[in-house]
Each structure stands twice: as structure tokens, then as C-alpha cells.
C-alpha positions in Angstrom: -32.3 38.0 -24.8 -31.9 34.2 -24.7 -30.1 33.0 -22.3 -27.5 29.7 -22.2 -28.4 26.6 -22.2 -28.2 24.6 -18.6 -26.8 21.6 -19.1 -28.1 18.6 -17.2 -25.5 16.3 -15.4 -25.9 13.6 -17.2 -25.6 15.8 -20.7 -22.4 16.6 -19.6 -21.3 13.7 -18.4 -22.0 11.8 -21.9 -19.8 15.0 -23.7 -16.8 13.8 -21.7 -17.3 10.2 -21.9 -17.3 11.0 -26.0 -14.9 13.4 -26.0 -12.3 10.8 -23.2 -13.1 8.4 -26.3 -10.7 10.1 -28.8 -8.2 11.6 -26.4 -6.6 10.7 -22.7 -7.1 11.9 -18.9 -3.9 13.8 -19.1 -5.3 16.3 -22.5 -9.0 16.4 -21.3 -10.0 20.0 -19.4 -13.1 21.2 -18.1 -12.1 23.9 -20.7 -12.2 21.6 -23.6 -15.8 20.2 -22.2 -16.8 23.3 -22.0 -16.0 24.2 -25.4 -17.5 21.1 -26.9 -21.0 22.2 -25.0 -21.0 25.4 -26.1 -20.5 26.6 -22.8 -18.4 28.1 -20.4 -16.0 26.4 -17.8 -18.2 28.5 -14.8 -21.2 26.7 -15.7 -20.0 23.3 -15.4 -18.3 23.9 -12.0 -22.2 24.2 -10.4 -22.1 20.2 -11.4 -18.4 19.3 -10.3 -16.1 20.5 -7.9 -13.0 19.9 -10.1 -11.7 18.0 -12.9 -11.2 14.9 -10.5 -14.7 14.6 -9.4 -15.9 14.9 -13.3 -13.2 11.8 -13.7 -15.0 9.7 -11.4 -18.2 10.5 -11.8 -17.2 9.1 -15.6 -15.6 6.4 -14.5 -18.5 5.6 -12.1 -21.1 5.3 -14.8 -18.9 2.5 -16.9 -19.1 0.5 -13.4 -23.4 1.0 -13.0 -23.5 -0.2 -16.8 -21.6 -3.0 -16.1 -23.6 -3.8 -13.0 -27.3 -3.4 -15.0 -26.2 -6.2 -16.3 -24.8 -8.6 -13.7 -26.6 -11.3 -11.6 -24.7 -13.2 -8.9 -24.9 -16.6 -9.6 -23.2 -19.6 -8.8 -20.1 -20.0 -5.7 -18.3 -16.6 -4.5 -15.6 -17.4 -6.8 -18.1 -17.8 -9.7 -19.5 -14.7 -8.5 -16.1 -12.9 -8.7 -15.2 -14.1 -11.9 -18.2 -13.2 -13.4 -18.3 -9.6 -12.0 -15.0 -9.3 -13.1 -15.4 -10.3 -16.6 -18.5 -8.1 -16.4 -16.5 -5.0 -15.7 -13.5 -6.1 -18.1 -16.6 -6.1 -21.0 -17.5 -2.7 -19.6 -14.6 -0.6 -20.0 -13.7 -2.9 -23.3 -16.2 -0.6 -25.0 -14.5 2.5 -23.7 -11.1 1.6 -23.1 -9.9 4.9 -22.4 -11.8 5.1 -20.1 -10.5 2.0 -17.9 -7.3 4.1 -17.0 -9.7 6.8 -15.7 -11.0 4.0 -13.3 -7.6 3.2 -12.1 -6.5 6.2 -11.3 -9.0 8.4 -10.5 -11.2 5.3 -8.7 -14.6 6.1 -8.0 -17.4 6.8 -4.8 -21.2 6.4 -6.7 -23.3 4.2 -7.4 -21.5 2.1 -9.8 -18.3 2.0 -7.2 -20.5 1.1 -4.1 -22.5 -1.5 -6.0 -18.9 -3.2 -7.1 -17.9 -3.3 -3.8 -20.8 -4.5 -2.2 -20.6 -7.6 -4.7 -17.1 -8.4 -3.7 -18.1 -8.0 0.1 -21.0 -10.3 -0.1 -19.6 -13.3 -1.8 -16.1 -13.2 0.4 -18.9 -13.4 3.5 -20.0 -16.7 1.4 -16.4 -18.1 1.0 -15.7 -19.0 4.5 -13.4 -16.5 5.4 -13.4 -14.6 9.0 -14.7 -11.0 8.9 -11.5 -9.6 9.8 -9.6 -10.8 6.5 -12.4 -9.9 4.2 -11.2 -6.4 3.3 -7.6 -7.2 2.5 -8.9 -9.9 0.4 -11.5 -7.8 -1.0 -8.4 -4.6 -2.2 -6.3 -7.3 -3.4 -8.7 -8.3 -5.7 -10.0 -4.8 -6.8 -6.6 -4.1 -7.2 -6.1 -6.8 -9.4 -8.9 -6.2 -11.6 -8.8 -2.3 -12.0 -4.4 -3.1 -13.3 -5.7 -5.9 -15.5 -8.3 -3.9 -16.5 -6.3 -0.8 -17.7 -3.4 -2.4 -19.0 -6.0 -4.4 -21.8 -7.8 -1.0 -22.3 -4.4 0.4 -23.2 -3.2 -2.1 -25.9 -6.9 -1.4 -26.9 -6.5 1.8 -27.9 -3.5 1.3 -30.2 -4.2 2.0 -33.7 -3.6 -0.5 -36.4 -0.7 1.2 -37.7 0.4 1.2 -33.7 0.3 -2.0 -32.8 2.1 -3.4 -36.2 5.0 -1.1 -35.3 4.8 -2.7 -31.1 4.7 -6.1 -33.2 7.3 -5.7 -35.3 9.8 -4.3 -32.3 8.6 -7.3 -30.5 9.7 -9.7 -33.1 13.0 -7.6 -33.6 13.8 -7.8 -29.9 12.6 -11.5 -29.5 13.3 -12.9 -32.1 17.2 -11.2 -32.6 18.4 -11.9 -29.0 21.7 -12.2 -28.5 22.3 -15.6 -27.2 25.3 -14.7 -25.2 23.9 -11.6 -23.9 19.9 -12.7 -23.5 20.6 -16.5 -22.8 17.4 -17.0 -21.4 15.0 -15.3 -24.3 17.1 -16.5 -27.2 16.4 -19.8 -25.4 12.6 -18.9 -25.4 12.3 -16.5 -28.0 10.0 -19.0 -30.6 7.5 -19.7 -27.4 7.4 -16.0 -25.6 4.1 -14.2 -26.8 3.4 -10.4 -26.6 1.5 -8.9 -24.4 -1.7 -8.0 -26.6 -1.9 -12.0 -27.9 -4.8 -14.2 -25.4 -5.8 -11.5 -23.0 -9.4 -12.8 -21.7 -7.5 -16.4 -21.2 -4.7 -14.6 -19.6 -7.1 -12.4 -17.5 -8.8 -15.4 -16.1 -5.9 -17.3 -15.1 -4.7 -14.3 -13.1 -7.7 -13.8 -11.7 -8.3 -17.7 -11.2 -4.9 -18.0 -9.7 -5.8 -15.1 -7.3 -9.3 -16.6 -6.1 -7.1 -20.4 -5.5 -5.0 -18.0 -3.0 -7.9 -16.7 -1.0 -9.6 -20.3 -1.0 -6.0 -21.9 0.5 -6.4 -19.4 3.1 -10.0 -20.4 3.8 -8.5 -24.1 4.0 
């Protein structure tokens, strides 16, 4: 009699990133993994604990992708920037997976090599040692809720995003002036959230960066 077939981790891990691609953290189970492998849940429980530690080890491999292709170059904040729009790339692929990042975070590879860029070019800025690390989780912090809110316009569907546009120009556009002063005032200049994302992500990001170099000053 045959027996099952053992599924390496990295099998399994490339199921769930597919299967993470057409649905959400909240309606993906080992069960449902399991399923898709032809397998049952037992089996994948010799490779993860829990559903959690499947999540990040998910999440993790988006970050070592993004870091294959990253060389530091330039200042720190050049460095930063570019890490950061190396990451944003990353999880544009998969932008279901960018929530997954956020929430569940991640302690691999990918996840230590992220941090360790972020470390190293705050030790080039000029900043003392001891405010390094706050610096450092204010700007991961940044990143990961930049990060995940683009992934989640992302994964609208046409038909989704018309019907987000057309409430936006309903609630915009029909203010009432007496009750909505301000965005009736506004309403022809205020954009939605999905219009010049990469601009608006470095701005935020740029605007962050000018904070830790006043502090350096």
C-alpha cells in the first residue's frame, strides 16, 4: 500500500501563499491547506505549530524576496527609502498578503534581514545608540500600515472600486455646505484614497526620515 505523500515546507508554504492570493487571513485554515494538498491537517502540524506560525513563515518569505533583490546604496535615508520601496514592490505582487505582514509580523530570515538594514543605516545617520530602536519601530511601523492599507485597495475588484469611487464622488462631491463647510469648500481638490499612492507613500515616508534627521541636528 502507498503511502501519503510528505510534503516539503516549502511545498506547503507556496499552497498557502496561492491559496492567501484568492481569499484573506480571516477564511484561510490549516484545514483548507490541507485539503488543497491532498492531505490531512495532522501532517502539516509536523511543519508548524499553528496557524500563526504558518502566517509568518508566509509573510516572512515576501520579505527574503524582497531583500534578494535589495543593495544598500547611497545615505541611510537613501538606504531606507529604497528598502522600503523594495518591500512596498514585494507585497504589491501579493497584496493579500501585506495584511498577513502586519498582523501576524514575522521572526525569519526575511524579518531579521529587514531589520538588520534599518539598524545599520540609523548607526550611519548620526544618531546615539540609545535612540536607534524607537526610531527604527517607528519606521517599521510606518511602512508595514502603509504597506497594508495599498495592498488592501489592491485587492478590490474593478466592479469594487467603481462602486468605492462612485460613493466617493456622492459623498464629496454632494456635501452639504452648511453641514460639511469645510469639504464642500474642498470637495473639487480632495482625492480618494487609491489615486497617487507611491507619491503619497514617499512623502510619508520622506516626511518621517526629515523627523529623525531634525533629531540628529
Amino acid at each position: 500500500m502507498t503511502g501519503r505523500r510528505r510534503w516539503s515546507t516549502e511545498e506547503i508554504l507556496d499552497t498557502a501563499a496561492e491559496l492567501l492570493r484568492t481569499s484573506d487571513a480571516e477564511s484561510f485554515s490549516v484545514r483548507k491547506l490541507a485539503a488543497a494538498l491532498g492531505t490531512d491537517s495532522s501532517s502539516l502540524y509536523r511543519h508548524f505549530r499553528n496557524k500563526t506560525e504558518l502566517m509568518r513563515a508566509v509573510a516572512d518569505r515576501i520579505l527574503l524576496a524582497a531583500m534578494d533583490g535589495y543593495r544598500p546604496e547611497g545615505d541611510w535615508k537613501q538606504r531606507v527609502t529604497s528598502l522600503a520601496l523594495h518591500l512596498r514592490e514585494a507585497f504589491g505582487e501579493q497584496p493579500q498578503l501585506a495584511a498577513i505582514w502586519g498582523r501576524y509580523g514575522s521572526g525569519g530570515s526575511g524579518s531579521r534581514s529587514v531589520m538588520e538594514e534599518v539598524l545599520q543605516a540609523l548607526r550611519t545617520s548620526g544618531l546615539p545608540d540609545q535612540e536607534i530602536p524607537v526610531r527604527y519601530h517607528r519606521i517599521v511601523i510606518l511602512l508595514a500600515a502603509l504597506i497594508a492599507s495599498e495592498a488592501g485597495i489592491s485587492t478590490l475588484t474593478p466592479k469594487e472600486y467603481e462602486q468605492g469611487m462612485e460613493q466617493f464622488r456622492v459623498a464629496v462631491l454632494g456635501a452639504d455646505p452648511e453641514r460639511f463647510p469645510a469639504l464642500a469648500h474642498f470637495a473639487r481638490d480632495v482625492r480618494p484614497l487609491g489615486a497617487d499612492r507611491r507619491a503619497a507613500f514617499e512623502e510619508i515616508l520622506a516626511a518621517q526620515l526629515a523627523h529623525v534627521e531634525a533629531q540628529i541636528a
